[in-house]
N, CA, C and O atoms as a GROMACS GRO file, in nm:
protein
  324
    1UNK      N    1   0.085  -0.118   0.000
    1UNK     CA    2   0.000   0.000   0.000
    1UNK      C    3   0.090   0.124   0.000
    1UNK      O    4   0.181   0.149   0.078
    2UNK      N    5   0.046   0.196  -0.102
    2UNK     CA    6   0.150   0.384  -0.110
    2UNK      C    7   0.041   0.473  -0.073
    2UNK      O    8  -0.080   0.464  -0.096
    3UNK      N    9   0.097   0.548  -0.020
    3UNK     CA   10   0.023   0.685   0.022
    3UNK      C   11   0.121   0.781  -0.016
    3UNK      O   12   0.241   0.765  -0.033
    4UNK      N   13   0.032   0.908  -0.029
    4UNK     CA   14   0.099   1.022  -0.064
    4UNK      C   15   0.155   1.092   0.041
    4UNK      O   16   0.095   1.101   0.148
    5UNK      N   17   0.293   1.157   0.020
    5UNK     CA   18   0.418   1.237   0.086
    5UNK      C   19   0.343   1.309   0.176
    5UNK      O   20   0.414   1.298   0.276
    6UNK      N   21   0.254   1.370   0.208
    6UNK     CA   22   0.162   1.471   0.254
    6UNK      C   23   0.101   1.381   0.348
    6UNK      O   24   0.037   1.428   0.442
    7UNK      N   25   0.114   1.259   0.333
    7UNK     CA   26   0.063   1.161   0.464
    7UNK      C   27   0.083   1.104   0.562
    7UNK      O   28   0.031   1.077   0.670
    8UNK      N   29   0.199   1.083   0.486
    8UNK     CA   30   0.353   1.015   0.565
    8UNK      C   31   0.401   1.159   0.668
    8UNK      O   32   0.450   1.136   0.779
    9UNK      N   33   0.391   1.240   0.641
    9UNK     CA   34   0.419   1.382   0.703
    9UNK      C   35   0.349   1.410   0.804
    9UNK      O   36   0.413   1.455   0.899
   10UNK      N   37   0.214   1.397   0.822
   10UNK     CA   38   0.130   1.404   0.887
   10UNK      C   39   0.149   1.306   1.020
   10UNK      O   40   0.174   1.361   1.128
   11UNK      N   41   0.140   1.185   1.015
   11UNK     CA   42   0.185   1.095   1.034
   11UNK      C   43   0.323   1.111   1.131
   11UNK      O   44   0.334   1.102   1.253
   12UNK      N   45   0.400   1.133   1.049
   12UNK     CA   46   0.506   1.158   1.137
   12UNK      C   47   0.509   1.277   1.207
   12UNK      O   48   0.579   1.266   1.308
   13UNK      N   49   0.463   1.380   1.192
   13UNK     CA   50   0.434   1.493   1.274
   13UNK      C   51   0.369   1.458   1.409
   13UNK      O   52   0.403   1.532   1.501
   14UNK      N   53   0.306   1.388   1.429
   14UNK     CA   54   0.165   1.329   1.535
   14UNK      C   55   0.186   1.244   1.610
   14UNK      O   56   0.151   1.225   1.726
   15UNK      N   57   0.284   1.153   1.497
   15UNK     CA   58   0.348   1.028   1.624
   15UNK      C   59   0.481   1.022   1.568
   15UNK      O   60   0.523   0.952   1.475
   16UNK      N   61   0.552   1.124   1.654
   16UNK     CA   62   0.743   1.145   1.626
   16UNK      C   63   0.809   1.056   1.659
   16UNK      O   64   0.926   1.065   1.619
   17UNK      N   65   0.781   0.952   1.730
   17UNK     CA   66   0.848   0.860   1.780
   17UNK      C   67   0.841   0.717   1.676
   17UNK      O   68   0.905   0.612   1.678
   18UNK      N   69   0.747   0.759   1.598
   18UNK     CA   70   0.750   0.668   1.437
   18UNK      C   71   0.948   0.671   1.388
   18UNK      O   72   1.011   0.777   1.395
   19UNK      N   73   1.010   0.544   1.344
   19UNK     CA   74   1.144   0.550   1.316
   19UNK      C   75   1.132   0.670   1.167
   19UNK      O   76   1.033   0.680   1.094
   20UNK      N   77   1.274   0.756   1.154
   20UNK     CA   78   1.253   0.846   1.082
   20UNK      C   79   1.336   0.766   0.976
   20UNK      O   80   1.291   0.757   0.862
   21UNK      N   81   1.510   0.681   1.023
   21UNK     CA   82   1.554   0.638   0.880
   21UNK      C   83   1.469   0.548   0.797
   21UNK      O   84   1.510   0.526   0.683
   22UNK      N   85   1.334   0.480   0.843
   22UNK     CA   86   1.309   0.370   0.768
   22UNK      C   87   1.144   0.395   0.722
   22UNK      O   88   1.067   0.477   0.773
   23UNK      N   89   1.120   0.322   0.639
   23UNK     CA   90   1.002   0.365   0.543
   23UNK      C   91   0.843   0.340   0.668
   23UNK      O   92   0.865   0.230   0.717
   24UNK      N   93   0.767   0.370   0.703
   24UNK     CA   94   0.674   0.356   0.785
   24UNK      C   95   0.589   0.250   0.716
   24UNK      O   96   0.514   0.260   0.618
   25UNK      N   97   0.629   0.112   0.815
   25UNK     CA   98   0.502  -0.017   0.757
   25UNK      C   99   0.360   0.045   0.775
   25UNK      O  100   0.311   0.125   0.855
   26UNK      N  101   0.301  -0.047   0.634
   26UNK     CA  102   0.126   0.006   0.657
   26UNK      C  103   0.090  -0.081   0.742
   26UNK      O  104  -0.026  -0.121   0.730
   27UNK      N  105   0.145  -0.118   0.816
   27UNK     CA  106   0.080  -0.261   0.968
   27UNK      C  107   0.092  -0.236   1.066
   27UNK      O  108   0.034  -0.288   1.161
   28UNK      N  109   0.229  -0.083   1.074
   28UNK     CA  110   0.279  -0.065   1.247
   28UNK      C  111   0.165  -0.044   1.330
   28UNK      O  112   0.054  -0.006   1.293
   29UNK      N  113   0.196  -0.067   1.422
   29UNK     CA  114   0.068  -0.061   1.568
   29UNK      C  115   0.155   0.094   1.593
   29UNK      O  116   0.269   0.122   1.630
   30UNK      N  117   0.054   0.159   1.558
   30UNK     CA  118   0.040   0.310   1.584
   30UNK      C  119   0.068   0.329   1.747
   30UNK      O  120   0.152   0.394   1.808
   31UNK      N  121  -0.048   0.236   1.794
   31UNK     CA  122  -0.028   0.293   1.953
   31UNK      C  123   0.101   0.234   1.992
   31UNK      O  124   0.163   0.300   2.075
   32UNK      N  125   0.142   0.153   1.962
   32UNK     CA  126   0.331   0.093   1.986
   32UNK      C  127   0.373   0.225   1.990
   32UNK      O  128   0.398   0.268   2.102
   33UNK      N  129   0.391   0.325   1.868
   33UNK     CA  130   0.467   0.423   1.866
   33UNK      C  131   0.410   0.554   1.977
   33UNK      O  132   0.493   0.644   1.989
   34UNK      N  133   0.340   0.564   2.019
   34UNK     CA  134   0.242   0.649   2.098
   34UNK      C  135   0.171   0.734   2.027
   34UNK      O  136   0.207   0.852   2.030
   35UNK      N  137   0.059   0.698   1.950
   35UNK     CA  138  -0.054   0.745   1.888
   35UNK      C  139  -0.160   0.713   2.086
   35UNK      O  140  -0.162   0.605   2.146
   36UNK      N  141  -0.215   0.822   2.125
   36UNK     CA  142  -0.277   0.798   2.197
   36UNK      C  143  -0.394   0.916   2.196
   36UNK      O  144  -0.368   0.997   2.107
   37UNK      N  145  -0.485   0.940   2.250
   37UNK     CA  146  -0.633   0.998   2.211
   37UNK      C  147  -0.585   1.116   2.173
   37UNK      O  148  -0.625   1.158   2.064
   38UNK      N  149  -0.490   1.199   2.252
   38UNK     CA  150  -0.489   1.334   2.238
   38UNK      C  151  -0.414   1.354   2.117
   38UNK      O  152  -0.454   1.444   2.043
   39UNK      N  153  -0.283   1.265   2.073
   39UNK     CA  154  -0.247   1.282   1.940
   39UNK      C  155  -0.301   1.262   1.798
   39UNK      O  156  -0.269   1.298   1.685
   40UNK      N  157  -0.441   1.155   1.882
   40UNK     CA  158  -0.529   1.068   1.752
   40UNK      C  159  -0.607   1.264   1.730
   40UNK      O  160  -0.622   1.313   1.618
   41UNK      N  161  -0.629   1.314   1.814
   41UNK     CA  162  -0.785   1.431   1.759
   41UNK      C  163  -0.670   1.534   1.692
   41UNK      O  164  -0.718   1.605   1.604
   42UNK      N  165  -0.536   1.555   1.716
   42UNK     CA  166  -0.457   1.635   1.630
   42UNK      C  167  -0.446   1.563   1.498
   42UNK      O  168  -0.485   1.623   1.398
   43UNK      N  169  -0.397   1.445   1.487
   43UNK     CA  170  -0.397   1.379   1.366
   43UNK      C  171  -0.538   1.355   1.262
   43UNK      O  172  -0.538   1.336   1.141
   44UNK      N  173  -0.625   1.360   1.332
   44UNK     CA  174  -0.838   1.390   1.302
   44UNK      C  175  -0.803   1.526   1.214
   44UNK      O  176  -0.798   1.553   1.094
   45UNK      N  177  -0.784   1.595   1.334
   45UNK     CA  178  -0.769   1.734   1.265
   45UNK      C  179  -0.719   1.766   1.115
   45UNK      O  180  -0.785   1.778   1.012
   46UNK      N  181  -0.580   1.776   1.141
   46UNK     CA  182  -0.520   1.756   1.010
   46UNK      C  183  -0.525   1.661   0.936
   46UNK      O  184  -0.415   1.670   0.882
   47UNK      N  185  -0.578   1.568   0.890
   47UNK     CA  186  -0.574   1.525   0.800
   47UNK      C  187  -0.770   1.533   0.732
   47UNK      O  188  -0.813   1.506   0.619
   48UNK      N  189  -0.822   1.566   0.818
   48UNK     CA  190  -0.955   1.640   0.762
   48UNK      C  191  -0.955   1.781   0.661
   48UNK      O  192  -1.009   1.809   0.554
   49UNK      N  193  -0.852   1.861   0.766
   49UNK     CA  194  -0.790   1.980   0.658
   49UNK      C  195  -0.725   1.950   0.566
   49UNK      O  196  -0.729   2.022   0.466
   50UNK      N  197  -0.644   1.835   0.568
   50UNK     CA  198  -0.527   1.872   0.419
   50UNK      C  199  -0.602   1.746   0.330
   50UNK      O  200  -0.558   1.731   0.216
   51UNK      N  201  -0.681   1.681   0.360
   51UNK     CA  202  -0.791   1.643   0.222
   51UNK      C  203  -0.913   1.702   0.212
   51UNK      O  204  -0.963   1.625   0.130
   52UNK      N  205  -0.970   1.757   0.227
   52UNK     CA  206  -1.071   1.818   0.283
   52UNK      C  207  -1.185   1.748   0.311
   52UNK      O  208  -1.287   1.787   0.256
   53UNK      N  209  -1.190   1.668   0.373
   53UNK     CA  210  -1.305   1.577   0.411
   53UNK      C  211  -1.323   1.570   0.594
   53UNK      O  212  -1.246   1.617   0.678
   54UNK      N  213  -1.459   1.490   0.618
   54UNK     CA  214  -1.470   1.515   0.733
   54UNK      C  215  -1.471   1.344   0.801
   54UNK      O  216  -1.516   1.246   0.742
   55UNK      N  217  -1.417   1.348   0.920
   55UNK     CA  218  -1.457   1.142   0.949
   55UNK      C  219  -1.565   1.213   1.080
   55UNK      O  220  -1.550   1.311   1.153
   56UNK      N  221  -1.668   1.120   1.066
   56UNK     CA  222  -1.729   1.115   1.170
   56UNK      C  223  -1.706   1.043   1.302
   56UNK      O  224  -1.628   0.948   1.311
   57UNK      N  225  -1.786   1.097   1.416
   57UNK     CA  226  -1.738   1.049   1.569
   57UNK      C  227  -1.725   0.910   1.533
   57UNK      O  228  -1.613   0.858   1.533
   58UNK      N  229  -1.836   0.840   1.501
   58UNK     CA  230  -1.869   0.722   1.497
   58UNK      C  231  -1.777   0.609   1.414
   58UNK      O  232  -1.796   0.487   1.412
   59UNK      N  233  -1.681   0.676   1.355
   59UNK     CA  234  -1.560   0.638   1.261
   59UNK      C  235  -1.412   0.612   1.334
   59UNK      O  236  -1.314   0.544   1.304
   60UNK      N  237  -1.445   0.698   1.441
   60UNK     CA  238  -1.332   0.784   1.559
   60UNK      C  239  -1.244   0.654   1.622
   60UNK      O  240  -1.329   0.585   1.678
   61UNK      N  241  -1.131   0.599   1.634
   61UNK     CA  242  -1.139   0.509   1.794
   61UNK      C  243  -0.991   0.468   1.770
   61UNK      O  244  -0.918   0.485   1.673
   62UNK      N  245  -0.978   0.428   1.854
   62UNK     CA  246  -0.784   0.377   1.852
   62UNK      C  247  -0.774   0.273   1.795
   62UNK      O  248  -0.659   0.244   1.763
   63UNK      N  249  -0.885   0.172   1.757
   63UNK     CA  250  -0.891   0.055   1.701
   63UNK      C  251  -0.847   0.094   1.540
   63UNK      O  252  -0.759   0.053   1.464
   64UNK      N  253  -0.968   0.207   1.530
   64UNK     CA  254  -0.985   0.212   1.333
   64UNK      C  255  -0.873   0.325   1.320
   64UNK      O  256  -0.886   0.415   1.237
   65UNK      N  257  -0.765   0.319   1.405
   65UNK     CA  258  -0.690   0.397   1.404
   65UNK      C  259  -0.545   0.392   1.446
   65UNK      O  260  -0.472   0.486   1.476
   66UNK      N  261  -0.512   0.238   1.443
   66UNK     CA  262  -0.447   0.138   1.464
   66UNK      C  263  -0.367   0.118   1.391
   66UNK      O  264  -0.265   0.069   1.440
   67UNK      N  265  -0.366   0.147   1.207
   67UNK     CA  266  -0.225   0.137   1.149
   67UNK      C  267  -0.219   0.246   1.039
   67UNK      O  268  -0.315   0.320   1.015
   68UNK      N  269  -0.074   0.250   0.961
   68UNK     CA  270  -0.134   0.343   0.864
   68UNK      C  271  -0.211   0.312   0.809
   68UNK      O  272  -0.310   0.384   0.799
   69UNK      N  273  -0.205   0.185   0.742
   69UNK     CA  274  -0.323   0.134   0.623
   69UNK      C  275  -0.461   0.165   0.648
   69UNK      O  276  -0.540   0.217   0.569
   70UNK      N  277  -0.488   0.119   0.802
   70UNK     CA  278  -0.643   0.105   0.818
   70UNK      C  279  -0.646   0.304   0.818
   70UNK      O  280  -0.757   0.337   0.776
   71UNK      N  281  -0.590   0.384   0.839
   71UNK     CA  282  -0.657   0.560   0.829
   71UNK      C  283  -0.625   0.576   0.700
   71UNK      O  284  -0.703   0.654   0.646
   72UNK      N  285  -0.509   0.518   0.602
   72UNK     CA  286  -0.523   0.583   0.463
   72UNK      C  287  -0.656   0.550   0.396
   72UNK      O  288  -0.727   0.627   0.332
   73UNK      N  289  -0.678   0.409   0.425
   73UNK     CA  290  -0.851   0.346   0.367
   73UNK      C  291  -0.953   0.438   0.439
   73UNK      O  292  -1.064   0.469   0.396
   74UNK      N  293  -0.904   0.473   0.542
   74UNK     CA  294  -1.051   0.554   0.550
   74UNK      C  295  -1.014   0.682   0.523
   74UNK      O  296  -1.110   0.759   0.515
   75UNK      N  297  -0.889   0.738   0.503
   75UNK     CA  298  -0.878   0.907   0.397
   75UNK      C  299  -0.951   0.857   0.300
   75UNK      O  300  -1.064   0.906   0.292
   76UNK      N  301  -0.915   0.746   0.196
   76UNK     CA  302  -0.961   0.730   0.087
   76UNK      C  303  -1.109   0.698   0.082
   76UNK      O  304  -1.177   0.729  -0.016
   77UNK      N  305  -1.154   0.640   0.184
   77UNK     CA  306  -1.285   0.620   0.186
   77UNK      C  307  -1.386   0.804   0.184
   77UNK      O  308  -1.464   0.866   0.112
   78UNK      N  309  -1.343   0.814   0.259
   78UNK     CA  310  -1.402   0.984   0.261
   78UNK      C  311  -1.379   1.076   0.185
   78UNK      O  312  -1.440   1.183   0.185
   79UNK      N  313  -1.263   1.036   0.092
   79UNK     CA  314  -1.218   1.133  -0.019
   79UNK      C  315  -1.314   1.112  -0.136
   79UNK      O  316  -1.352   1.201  -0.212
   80UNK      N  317  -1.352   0.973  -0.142
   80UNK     CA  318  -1.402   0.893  -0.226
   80UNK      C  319  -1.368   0.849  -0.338
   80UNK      O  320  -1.432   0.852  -0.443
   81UNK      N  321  -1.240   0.794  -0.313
   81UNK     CA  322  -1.122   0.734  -0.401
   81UNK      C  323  -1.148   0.621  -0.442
   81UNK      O  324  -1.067   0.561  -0.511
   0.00000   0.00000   0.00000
């Protein structure tokens, strides 16, 4: 799975403790790296702004928010890719 540069950025902005020399697996356990609630509603944030779409509460949770893959499928899901 590829995602765009603008994602990977995001991403690493939110959870810094993601490794920087090596390519970010679409499988890592986010919360491994410390994705935790307060970084998940900054990472909500921006990435609602820089595609312009919106995820709903009901979309929201540390589960569906658990790797890259599973949030790029749902950018793409809401982008309607």
């Amino acid at each position: 799975m590829k995602w765009d540069e603008r994602f990977e950025r995001c991403l690493r902005r939110y959870i810094p403790t993601l490794p920087r020399a090596t390519e970010i697996s679409p499988d890592a356990n986010l919360r491994s790296f410390g994705l935790d609630s307060i970084s998940l509603i900054g990472l909500i944030t921006a990435l609602e702004d820089m595609y312009a779409i919106r995820i709903p509460d009901e979309e929201v949770s540390l589960r569906s928010f658990a790797t890259p893959s599973g949030i790029w499928t749902l950018v793409q899901e809401r982008r309607g890719v």
